[in-house]
N, CA, C and O atoms as a Maestro MAE file, in Angstrom:
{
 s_m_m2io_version
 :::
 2.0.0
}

f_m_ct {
 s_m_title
 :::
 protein
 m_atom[340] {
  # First column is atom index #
  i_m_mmod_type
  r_m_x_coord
  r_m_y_coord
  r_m_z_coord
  i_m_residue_number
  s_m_chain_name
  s_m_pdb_residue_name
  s_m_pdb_atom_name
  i_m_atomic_number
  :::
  1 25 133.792 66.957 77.104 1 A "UNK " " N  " 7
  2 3 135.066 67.654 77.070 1 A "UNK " " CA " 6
  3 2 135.885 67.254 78.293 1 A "UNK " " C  " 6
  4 15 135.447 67.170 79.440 1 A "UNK " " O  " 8
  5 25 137.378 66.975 77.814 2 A "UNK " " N  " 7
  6 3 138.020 66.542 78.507 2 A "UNK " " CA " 6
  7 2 138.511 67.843 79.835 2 A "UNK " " C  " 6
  8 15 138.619 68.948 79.304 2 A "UNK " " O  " 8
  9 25 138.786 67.866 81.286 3 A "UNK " " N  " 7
  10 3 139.171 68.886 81.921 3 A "UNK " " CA " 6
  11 2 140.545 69.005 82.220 3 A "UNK " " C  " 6
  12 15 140.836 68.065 82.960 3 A "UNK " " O  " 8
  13 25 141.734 69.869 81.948 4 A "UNK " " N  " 7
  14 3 142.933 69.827 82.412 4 A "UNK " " CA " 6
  15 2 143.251 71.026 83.219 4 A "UNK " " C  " 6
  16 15 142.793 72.164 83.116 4 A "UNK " " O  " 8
  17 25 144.257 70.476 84.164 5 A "UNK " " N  " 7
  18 3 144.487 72.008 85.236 5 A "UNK " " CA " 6
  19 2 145.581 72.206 84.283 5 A "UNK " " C  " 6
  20 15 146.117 71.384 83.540 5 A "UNK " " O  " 8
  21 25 145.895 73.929 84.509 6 A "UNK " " N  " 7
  22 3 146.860 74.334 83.658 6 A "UNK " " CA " 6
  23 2 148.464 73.593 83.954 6 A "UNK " " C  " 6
  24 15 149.485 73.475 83.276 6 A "UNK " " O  " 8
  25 25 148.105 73.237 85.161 7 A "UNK " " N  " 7
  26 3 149.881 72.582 85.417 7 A "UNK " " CA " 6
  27 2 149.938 71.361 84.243 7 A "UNK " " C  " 6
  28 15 150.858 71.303 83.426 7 A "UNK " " O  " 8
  29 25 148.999 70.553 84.276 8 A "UNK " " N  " 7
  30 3 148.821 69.293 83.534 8 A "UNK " " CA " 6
  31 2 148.962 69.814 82.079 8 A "UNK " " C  " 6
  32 15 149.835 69.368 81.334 8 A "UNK " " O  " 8
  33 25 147.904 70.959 81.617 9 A "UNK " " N  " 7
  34 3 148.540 71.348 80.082 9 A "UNK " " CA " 6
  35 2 149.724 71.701 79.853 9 A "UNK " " C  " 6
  36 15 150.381 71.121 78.989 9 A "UNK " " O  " 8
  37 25 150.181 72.621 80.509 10 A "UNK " " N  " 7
  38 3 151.730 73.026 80.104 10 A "UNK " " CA " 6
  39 2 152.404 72.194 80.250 10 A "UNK " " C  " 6
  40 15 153.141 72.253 79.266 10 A "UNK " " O  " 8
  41 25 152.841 71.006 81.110 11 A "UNK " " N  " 7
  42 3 153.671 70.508 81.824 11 A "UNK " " CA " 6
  43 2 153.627 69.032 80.058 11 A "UNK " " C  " 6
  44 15 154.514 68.503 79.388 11 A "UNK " " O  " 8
  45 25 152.376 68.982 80.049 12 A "UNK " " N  " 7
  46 3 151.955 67.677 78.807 12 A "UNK " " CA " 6
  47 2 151.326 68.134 77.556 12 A "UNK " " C  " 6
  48 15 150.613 67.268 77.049 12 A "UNK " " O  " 8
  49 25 151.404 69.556 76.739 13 A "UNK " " N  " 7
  50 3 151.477 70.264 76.096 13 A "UNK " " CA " 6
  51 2 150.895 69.523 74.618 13 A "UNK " " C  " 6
  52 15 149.851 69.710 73.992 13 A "UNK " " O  " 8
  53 25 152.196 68.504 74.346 14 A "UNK " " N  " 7
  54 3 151.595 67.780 72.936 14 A "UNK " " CA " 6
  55 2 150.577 66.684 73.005 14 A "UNK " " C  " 6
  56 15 149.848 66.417 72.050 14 A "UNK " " O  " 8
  57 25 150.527 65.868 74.492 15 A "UNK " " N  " 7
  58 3 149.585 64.692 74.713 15 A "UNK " " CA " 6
  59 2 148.271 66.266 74.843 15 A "UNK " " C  " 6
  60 15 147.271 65.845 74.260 15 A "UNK " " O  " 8
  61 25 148.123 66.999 75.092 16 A "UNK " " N  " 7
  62 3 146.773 67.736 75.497 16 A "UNK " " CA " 6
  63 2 146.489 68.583 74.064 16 A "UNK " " C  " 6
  64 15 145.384 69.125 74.071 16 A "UNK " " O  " 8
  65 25 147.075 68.743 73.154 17 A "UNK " " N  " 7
  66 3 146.904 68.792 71.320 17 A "UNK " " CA " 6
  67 2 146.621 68.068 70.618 17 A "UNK " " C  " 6
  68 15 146.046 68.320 69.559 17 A "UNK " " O  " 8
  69 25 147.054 66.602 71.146 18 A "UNK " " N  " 7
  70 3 146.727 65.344 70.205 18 A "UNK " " CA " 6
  71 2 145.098 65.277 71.139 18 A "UNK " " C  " 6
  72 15 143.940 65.279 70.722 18 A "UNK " " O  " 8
  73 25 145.460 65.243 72.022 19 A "UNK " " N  " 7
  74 3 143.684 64.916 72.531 19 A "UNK " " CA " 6
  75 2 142.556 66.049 71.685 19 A "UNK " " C  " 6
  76 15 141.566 65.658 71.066 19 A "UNK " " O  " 8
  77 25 142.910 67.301 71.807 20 A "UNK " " N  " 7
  78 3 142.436 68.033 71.305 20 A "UNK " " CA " 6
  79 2 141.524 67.577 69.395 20 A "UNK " " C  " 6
  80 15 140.414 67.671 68.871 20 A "UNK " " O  " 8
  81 25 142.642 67.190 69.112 21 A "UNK " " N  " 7
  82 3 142.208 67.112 67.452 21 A "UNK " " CA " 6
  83 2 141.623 66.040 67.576 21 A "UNK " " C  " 6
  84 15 140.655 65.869 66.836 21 A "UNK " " O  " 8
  85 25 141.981 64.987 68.507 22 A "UNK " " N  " 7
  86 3 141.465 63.420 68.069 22 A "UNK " " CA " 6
  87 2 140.192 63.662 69.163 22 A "UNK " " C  " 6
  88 15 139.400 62.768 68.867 22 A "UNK " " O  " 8
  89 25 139.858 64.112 69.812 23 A "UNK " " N  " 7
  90 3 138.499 63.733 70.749 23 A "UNK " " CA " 6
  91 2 137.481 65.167 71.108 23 A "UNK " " C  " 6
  92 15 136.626 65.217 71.992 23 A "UNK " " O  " 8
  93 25 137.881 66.346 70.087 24 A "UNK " " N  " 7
  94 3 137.476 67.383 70.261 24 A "UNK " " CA " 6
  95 2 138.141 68.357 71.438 24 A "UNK " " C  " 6
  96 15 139.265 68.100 71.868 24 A "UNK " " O  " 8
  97 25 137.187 69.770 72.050 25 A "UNK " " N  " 7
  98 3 137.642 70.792 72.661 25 A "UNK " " CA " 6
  99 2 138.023 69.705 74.341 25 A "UNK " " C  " 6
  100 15 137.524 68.719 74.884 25 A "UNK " " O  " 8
  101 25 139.518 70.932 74.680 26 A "UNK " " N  " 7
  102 3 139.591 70.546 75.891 26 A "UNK " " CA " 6
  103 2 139.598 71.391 76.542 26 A "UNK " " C  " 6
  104 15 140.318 72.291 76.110 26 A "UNK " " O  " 8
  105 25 138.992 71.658 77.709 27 A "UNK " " N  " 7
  106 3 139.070 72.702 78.780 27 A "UNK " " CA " 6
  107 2 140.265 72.998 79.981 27 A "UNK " " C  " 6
  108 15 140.750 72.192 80.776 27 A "UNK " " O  " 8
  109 25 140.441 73.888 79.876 28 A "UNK " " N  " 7
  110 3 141.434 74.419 80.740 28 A "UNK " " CA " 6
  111 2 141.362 74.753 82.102 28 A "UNK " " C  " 6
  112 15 140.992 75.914 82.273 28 A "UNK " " O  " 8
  113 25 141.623 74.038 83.258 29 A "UNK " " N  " 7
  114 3 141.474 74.786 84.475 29 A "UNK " " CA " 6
  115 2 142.571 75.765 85.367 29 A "UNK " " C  " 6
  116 15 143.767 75.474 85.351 29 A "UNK " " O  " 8
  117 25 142.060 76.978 86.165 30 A "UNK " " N  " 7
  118 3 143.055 77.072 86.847 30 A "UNK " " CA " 6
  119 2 142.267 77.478 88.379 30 A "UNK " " C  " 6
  120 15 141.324 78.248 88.562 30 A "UNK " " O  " 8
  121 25 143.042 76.647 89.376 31 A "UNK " " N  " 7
  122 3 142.596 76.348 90.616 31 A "UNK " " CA " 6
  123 2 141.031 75.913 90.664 31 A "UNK " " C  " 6
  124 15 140.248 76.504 91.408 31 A "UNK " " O  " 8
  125 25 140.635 74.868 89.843 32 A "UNK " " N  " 7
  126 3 139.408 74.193 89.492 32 A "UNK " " CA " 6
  127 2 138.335 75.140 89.102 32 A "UNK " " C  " 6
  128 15 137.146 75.005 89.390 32 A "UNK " " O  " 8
  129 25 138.850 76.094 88.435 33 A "UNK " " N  " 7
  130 3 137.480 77.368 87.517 33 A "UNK " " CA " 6
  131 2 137.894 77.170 86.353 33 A "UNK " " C  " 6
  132 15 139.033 77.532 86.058 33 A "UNK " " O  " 8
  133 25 137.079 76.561 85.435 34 A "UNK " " N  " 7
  134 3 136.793 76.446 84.217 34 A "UNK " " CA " 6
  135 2 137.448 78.003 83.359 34 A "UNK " " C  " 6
  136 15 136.635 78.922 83.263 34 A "UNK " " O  " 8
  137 25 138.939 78.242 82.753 35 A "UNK " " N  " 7
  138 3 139.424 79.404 82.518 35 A "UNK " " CA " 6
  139 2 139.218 79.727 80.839 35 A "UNK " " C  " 6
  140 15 138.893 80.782 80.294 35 A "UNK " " O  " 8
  141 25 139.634 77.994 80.074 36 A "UNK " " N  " 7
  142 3 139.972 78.647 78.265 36 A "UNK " " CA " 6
  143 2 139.455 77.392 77.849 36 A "UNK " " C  " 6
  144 15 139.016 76.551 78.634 36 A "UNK " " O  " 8
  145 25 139.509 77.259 76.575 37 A "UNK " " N  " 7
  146 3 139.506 75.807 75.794 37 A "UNK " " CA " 6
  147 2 140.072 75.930 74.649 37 A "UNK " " C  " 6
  148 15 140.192 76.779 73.766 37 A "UNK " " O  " 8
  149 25 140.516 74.474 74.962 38 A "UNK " " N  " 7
  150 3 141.672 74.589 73.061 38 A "UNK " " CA " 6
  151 2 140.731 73.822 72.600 38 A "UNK " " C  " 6
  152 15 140.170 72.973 73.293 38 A "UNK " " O  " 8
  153 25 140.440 74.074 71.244 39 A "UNK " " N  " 7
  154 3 139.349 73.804 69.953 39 A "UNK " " CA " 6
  155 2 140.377 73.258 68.856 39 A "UNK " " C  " 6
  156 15 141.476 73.803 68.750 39 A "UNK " " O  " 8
  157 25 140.051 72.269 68.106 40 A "UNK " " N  " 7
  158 3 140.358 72.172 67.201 40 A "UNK " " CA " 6
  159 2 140.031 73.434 65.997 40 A "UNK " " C  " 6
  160 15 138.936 73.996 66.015 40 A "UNK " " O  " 8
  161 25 141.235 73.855 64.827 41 A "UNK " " N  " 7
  162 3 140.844 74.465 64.136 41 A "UNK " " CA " 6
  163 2 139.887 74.555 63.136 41 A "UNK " " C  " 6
  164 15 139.484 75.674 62.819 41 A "UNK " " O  " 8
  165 25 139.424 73.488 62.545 42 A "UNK " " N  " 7
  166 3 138.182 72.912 62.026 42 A "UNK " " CA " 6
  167 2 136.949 74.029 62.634 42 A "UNK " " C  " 6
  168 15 136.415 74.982 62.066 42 A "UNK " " O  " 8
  169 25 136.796 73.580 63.754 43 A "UNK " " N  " 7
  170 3 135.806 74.032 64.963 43 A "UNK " " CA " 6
  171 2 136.281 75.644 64.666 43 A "UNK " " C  " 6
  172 15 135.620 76.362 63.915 43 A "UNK " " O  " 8
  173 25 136.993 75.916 65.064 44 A "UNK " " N  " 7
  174 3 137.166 77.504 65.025 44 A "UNK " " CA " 6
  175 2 136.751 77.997 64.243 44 A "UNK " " C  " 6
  176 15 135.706 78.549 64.588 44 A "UNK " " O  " 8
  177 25 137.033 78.163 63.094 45 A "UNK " " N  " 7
  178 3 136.761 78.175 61.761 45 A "UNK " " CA " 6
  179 2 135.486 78.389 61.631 45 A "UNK " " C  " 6
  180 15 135.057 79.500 61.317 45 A "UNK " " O  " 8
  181 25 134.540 77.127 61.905 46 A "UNK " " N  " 7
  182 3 133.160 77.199 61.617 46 A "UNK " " CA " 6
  183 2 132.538 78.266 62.627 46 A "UNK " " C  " 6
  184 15 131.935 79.269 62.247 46 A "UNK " " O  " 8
  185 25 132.770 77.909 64.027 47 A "UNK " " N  " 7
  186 3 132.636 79.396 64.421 47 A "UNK " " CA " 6
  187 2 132.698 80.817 64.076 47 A "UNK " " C  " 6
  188 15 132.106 81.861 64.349 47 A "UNK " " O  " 8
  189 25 133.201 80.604 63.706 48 A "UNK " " N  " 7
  190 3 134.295 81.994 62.753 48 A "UNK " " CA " 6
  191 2 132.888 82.709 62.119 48 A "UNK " " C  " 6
  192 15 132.185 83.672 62.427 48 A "UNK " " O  " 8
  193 25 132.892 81.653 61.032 49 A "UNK " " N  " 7
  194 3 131.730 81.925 60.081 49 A "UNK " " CA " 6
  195 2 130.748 81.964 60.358 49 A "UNK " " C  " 6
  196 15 130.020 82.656 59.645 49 A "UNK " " O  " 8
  197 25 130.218 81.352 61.385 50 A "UNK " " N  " 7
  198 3 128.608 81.797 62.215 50 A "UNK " " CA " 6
  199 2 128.612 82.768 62.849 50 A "UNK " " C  " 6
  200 15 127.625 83.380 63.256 50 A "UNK " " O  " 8
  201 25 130.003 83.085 63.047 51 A "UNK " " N  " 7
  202 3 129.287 84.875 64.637 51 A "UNK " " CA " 6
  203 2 128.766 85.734 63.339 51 A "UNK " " C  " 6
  204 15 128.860 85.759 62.112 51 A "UNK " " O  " 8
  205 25 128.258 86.301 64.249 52 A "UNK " " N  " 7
  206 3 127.581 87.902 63.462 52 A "UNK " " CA " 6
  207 2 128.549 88.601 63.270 52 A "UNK " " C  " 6
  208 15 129.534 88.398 63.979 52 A "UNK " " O  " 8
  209 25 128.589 89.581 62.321 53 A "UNK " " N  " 7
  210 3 129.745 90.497 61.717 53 A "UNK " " CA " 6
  211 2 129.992 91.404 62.925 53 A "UNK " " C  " 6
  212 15 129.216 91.514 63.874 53 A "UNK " " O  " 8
  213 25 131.074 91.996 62.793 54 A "UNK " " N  " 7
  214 3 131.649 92.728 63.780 54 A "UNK " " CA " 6
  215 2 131.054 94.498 63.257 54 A "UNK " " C  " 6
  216 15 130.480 94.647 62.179 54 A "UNK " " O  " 8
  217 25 131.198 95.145 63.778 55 A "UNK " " N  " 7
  218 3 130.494 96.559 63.867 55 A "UNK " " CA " 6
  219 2 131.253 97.098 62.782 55 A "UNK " " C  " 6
  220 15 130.576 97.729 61.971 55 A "UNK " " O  " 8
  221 25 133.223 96.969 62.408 56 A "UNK " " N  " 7
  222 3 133.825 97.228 61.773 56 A "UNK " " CA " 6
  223 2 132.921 96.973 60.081 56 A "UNK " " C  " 6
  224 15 132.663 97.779 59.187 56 A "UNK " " O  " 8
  225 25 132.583 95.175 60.248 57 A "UNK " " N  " 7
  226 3 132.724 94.660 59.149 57 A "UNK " " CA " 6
  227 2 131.416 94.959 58.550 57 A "UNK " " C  " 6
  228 15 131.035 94.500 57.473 57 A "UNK " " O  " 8
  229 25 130.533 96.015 59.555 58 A "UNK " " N  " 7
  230 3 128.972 96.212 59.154 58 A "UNK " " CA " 6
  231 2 129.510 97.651 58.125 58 A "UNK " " C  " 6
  232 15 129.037 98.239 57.152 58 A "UNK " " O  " 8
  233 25 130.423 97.753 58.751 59 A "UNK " " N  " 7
  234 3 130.351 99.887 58.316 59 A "UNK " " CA " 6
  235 2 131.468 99.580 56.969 59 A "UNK " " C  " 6
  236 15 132.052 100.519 56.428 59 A "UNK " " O  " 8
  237 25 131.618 98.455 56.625 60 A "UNK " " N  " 7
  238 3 133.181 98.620 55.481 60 A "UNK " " CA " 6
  239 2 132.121 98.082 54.581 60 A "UNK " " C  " 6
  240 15 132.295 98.419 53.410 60 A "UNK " " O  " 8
  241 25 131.042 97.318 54.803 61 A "UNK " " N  " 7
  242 3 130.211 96.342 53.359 61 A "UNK " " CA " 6
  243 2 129.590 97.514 52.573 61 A "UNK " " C  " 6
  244 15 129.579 98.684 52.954 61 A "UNK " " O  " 8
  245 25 129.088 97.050 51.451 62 A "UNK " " N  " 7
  246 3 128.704 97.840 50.194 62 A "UNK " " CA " 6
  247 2 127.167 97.712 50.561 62 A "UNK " " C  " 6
  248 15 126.200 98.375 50.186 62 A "UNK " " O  " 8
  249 25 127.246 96.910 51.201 63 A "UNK " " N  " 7
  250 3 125.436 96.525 51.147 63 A "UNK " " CA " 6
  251 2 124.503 97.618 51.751 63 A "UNK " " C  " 6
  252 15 125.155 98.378 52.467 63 A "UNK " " O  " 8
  253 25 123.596 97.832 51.705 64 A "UNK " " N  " 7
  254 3 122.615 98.167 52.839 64 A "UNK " " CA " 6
  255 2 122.666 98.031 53.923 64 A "UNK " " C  " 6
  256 15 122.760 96.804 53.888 64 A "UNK " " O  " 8
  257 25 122.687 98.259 54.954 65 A "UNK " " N  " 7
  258 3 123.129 98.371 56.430 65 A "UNK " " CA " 6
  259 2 122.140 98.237 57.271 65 A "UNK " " C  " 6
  260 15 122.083 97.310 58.079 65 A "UNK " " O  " 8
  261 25 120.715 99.728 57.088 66 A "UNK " " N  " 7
  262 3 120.113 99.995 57.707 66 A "UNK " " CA " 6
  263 2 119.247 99.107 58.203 66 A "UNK " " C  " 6
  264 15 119.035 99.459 59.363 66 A "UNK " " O  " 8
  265 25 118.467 97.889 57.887 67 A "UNK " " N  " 7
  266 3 117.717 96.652 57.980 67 A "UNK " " CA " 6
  267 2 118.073 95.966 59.274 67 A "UNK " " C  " 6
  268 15 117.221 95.452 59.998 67 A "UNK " " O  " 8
  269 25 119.887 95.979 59.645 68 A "UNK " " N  " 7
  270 3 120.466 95.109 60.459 68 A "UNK " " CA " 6
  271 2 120.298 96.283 61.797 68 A "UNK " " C  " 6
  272 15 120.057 96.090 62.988 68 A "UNK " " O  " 8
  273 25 120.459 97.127 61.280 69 A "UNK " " N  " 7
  274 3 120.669 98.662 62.935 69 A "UNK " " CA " 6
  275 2 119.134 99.252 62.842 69 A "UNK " " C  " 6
  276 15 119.057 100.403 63.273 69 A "UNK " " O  " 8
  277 25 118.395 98.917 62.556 70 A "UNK " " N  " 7
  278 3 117.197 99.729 63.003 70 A "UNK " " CA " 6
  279 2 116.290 98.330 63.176 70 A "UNK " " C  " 6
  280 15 116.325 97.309 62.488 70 A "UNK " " O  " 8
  281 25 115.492 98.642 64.304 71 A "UNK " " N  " 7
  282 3 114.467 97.237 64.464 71 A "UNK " " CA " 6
  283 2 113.035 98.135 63.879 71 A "UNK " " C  " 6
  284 15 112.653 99.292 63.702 71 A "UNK " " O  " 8
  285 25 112.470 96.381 63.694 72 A "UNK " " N  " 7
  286 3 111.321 96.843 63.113 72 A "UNK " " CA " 6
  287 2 110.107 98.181 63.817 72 A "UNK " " C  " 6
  288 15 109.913 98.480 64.995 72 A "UNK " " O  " 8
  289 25 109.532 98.697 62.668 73 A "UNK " " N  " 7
  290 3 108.503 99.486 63.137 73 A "UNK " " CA " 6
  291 2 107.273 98.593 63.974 73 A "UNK " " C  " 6
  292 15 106.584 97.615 63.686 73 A "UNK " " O  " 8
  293 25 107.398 99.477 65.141 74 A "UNK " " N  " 7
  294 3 105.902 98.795 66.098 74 A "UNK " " CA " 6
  295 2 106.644 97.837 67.064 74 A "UNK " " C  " 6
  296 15 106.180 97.435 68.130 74 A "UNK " " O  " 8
  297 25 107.779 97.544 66.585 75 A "UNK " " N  " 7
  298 3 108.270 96.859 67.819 75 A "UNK " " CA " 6
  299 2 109.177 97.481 69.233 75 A "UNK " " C  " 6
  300 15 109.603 97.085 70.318 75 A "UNK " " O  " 8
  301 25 109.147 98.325 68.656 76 A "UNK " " N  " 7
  302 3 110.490 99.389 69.629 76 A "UNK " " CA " 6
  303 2 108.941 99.848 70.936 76 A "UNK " " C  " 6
  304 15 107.774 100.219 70.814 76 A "UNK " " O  " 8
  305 25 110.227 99.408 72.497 77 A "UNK " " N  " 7
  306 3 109.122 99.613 73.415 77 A "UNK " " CA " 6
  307 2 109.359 101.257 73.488 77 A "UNK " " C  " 6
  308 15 110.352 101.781 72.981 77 A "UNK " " O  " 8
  309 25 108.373 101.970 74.149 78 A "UNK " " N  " 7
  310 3 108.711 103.483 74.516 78 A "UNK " " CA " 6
  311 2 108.483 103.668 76.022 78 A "UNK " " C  " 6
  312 15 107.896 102.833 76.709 78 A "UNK " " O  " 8
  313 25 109.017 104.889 76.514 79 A "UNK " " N  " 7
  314 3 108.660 105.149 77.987 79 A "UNK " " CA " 6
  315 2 107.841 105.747 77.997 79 A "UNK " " C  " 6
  316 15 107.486 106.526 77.112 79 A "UNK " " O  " 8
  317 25 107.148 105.449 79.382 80 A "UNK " " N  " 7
  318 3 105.647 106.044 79.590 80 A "UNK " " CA " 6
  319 2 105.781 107.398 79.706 80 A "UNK " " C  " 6
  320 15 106.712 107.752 80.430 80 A "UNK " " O  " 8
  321 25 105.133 108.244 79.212 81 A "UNK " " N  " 7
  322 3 105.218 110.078 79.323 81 A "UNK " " CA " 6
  323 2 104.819 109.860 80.417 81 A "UNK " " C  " 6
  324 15 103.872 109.208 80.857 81 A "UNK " " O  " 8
  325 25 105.913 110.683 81.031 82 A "UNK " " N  " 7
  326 3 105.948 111.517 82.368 82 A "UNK " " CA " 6
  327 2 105.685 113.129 82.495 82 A "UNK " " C  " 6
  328 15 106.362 113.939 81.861 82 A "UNK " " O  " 8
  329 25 104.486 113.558 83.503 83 A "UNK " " N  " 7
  330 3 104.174 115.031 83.739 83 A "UNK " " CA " 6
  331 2 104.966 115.728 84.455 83 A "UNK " " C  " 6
  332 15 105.196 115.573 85.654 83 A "UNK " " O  " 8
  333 25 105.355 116.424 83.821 84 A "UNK " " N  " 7
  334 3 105.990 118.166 84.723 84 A "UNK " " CA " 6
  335 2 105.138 118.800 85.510 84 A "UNK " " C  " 6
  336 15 104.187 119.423 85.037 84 A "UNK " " O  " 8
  337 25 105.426 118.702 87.085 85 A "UNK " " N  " 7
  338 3 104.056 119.649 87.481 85 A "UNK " " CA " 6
  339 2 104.851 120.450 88.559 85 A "UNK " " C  " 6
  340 15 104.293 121.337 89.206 85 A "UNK " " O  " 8
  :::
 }
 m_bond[339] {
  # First column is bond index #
  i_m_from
  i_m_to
  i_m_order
  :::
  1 1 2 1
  2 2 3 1
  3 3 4 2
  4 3 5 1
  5 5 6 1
  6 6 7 1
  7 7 8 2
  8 7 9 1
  9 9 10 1
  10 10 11 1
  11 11 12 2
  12 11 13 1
  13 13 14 1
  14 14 15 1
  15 15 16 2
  16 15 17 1
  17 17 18 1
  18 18 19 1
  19 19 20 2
  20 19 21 1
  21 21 22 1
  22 22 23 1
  23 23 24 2
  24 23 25 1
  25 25 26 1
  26 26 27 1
  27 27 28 2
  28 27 29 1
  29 29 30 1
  30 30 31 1
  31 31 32 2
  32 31 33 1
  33 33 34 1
  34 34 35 1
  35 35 36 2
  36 35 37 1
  37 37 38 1
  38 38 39 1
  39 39 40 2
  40 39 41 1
  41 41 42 1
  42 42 43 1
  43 43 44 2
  44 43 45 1
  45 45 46 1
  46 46 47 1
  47 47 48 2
  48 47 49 1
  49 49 50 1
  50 50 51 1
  51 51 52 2
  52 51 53 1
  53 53 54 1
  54 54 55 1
  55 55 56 2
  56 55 57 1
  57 57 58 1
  58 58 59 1
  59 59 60 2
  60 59 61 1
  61 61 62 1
  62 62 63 1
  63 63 64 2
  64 63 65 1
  65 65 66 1
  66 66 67 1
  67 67 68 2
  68 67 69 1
  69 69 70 1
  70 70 71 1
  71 71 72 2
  72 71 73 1
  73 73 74 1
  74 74 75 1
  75 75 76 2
  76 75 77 1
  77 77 78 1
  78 78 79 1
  79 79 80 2
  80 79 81 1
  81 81 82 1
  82 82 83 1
  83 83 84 2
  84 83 85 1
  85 85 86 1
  86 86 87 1
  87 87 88 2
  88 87 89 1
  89 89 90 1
  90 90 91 1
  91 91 92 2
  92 91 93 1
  93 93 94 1
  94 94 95 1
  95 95 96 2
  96 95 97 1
  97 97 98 1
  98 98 99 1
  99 99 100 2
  100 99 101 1
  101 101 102 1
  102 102 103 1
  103 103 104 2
  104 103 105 1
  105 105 106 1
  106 106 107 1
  107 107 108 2
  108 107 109 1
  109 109 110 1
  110 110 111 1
  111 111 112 2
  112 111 113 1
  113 113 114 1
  114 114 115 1
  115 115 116 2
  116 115 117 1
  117 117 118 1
  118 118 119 1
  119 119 120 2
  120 119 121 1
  121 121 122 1
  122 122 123 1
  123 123 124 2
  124 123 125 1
  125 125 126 1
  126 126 127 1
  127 127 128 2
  128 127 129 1
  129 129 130 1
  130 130 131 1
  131 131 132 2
  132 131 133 1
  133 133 134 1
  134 134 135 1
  135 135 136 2
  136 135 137 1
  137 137 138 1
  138 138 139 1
  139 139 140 2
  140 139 141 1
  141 141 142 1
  142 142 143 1
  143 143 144 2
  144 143 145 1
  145 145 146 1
  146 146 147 1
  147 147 148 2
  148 147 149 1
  149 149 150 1
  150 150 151 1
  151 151 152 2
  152 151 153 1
  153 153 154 1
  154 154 155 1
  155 155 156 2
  156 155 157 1
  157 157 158 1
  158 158 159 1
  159 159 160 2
  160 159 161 1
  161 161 162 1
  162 162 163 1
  163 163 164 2
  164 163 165 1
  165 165 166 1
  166 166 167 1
  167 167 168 2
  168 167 169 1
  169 169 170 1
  170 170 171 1
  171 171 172 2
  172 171 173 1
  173 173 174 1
  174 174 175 1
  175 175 176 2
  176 175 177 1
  177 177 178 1
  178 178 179 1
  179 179 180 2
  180 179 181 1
  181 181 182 1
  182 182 183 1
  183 183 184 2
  184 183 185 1
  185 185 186 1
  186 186 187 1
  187 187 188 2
  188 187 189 1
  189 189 190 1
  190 190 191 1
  191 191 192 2
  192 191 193 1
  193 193 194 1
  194 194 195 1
  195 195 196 2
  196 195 197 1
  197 197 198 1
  198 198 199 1
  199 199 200 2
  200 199 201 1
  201 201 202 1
  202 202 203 1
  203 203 204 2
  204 203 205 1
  205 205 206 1
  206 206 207 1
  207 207 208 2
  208 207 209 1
  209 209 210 1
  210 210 211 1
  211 211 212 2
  212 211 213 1
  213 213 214 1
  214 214 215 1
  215 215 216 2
  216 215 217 1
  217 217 218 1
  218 218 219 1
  219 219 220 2
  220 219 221 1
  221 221 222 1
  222 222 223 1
  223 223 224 2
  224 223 225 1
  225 225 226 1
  226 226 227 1
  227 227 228 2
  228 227 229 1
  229 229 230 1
  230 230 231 1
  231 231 232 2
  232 231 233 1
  233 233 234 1
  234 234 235 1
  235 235 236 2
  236 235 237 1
  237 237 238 1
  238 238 239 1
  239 239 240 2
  240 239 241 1
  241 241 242 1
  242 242 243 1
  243 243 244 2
  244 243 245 1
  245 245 246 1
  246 246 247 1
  247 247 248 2
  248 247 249 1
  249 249 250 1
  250 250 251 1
  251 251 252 2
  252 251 253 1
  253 253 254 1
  254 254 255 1
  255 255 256 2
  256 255 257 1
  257 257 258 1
  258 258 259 1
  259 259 260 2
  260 259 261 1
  261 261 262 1
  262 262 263 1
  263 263 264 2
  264 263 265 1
  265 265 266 1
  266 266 267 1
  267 267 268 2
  268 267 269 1
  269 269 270 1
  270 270 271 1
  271 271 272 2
  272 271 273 1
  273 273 274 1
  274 274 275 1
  275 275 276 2
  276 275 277 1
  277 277 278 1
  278 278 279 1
  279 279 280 2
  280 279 281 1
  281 281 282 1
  282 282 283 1
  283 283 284 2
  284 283 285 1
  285 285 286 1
  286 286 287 1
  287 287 288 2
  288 287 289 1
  289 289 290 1
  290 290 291 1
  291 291 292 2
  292 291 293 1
  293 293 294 1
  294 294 295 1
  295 295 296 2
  296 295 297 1
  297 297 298 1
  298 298 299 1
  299 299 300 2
  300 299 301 1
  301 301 302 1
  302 302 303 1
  303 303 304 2
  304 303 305 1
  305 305 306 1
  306 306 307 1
  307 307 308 2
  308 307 309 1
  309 309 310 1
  310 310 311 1
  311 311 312 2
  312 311 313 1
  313 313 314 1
  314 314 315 1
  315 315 316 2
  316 315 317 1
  317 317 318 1
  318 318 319 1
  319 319 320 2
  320 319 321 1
  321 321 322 1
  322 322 323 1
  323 323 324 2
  324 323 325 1
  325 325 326 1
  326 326 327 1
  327 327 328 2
  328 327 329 1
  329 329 330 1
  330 330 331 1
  331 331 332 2
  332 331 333 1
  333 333 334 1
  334 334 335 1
  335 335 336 2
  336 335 337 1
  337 337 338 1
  338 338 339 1
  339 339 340 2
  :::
 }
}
């Protein structure tokens, strides 16, 4: 990935879009800290479709739910009982 300081993106805006689509993501700097990246939309997209559903999009589906919010039995750690004395 290519690195640009933000003066260089704004200032060269369409040369740092064409790089974008033709050579993949470019990164954004400001005062040399790694800040954003422009992605081609392609890329986004597929991202898109790999994250995990959002909490909204768990509670609006028709499906079964409970499988994804409860972990398996026997795996859940517990705290050690503590005495009252």
């Amino acid at each position: 990935m290519l690195s640009w300081p933000v003066q260089d993106a704004k200032a060269r805006f369409s040369e740092f879009l064409d790089a974008c689509v033709s050579e993949g993501p470019q990164v954004v700097t400001r005062r040399g800290i790694e800040t954003a990246v422009l992605v081609p939309i392609d890329d986004w997209r597929r991202l898109q479709v790999a994250a995990r559903p959002s909490l909204k999009q768990l509670l609006l589906t028709d499906t079964a739910r409970t499988d994804q919010l409860v972990p398996p039995r026997g795996k859940a750690r517990r705290r050690p009982a503590t005495r009252l004395e």
